[in-house]
Structures are given as C-alpha cells and as structure tokens.
N, C-alpha and C positions, 0 to 999 in steps of 0.2 A: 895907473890903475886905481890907486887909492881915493884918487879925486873927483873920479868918474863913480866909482862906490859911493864918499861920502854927497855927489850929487846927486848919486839917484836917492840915497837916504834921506835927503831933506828932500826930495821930491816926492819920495812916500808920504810924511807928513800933511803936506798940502791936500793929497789925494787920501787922505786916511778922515777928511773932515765928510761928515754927512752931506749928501746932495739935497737939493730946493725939495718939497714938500709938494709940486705940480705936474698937473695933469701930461707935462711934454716933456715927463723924465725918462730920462735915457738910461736903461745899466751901464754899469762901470764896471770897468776892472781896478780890484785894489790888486796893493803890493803888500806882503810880510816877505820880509828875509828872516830868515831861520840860521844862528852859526856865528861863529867870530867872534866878538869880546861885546858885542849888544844882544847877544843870543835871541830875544827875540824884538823884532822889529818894524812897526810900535808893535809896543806890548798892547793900547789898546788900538781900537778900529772900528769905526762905523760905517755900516755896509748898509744899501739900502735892499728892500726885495729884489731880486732879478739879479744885482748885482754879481758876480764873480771875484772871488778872491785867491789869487794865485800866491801859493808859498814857495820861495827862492831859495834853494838850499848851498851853503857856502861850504867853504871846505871842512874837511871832517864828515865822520859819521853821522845823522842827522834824521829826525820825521818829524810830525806834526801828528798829534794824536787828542780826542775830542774828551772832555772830563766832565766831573760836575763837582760844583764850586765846592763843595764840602770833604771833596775825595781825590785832590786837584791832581796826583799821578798816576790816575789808574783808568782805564781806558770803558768807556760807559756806553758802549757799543754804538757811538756815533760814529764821523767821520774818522779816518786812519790812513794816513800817507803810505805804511810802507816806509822801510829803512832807505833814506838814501846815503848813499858814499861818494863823496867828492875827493877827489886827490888832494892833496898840498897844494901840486903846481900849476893846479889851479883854481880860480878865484870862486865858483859860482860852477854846479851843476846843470846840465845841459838837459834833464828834466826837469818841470814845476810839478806839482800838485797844488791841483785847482778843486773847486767846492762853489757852488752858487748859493746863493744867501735863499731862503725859502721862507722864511719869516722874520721880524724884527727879536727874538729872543735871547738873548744875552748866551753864545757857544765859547763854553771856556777850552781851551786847549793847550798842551804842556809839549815839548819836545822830548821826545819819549827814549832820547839814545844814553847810553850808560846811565851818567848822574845826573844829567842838564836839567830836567825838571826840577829836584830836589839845589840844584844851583841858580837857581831865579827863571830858568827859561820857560816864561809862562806868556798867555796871551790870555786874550777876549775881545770876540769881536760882539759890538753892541753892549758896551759895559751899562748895566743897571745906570739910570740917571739920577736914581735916590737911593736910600737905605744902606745897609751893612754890608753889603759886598760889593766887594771891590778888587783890585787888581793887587794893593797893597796888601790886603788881606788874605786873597791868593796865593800868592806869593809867599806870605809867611808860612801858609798853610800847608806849601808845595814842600818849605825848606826843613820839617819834622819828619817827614814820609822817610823810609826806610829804605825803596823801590820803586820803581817803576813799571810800568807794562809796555810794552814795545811790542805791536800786534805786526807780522810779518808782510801782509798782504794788504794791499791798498782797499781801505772801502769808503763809502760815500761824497767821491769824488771821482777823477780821474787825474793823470798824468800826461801830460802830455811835451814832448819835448821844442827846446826853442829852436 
C-alpha cells in the first residue's frame, strides 16, 4: 500500500506542473493529498483555468480550507471542504473534495483540522511567480496563529465520492 501511495505521490508532481499555454488545451484534473507525515501535498500547484483540483483526504480528521496570505488559518470565506474523517484502517477517504480553478490568482489554503495549519499544513495553488509571498513565508505565517477556523459545511466546491 505504501508503494502504490508513494506512486501516486510522485505522480502528483508531474501533474502539479502547468499545462502548454494553447489554443487545444484540455482541463485537468490535479491531485492534493491532504494528511500523513506530508500534510499537504504539493504544497504548491499550478492549475490552469477550467482545470479541476481534487483534494485526497488520508487517515485522520482532515479539510481543506481557502485563506488569504496574510491571515493564513482563518477561513476568508472562499472555498471550504467540510470536516472529513478517515479511519486508521484505512488509507485514504472514499470522498474528494473538488474546486475548479476559475482564474489564474494565487488561492492559498490551510488544513483546517485541530493544529495542522499552525503545523506546516499549508498550500497554494498558482503560487505568485515573483515578489514576497510565498509558500515559505506562508507557512511561517501559519506557524505563530493561535487557531484555526474549521467551517463545518462544504462551500465552493463539491464532494464527490470515488
């Protein structure tokens, strides 16, 4: 099971690189896994318009909640998965929560369950390609917060199961 995980991991990678820039582009679906000892996974992600990005929730309590870089655990009324819970025994939740990209603007998002934001589990998809913010800086930012927001109800997606 572990080998099949770390393939699809580095098969996220591949898929986490920006699509051609032309007229015969197709959406995509990306992969984030959310949970485990890479809490989030990439942390970053470039998605093109249209695209789709499905979050993978692994065992443990778990969401995916949408921020803004300066306030990185607290919920800025975008996108919101909704708590999910995976058992132990086993690997990966049988619902995703999915989001489609709607423009190229840099959506930071933090995994909103107990401490995990405030423990590094931060994202961004469409990380800025210049200037001061950044994912490292995110991330610092996330690990001084005191709390988190964890909004109960899914919005600006949906879920759907696999």
């Amino acid at each position: 099971m572990r080998f099949a995980v770390t393939a699809l991991l580095a098969a996220t990678v591949v898929m986490a690189s920006p699509g051609d820039d032309d007229d015969d582009y197709y959406p995509q679906t990306r992969t984030v896994w959310v949970g485990g000892n890479l809490k989030i996974s990439p942390q970053e992600l470039w998605a093109n318009v249209g695209d789709k990005v499905e979050f993978h929730f692994l065992s443990g309590p778990h969401s995916v909640v949408e921020a803004n870089y300066f306030d990185p655990c607290q919920h800025n009324g975008g996108f919101a998965s909704g708590h999910f819970s995976t058992d132990e025994s086993h690997h990966q939740n049988s619902d995703v929560f999915v989001i489609e990209i709607e423009d190229d603007s840099p959506l930071w998002y933090y995994d909103g369950a107990e401490s995990e934001c405030m423990d590094g589990a931060v994202g961004v998809i469409n990380p800025p390609s210049s200037g001061s913010r950044t994912i490292a800086g995110f991330k610092r930012g996330a690990s001084v917060e005191r709390s988190s927001s964890n909004p109960i109800e899914h919005q600006g997606g949906s879920v759907i199961t696999l």
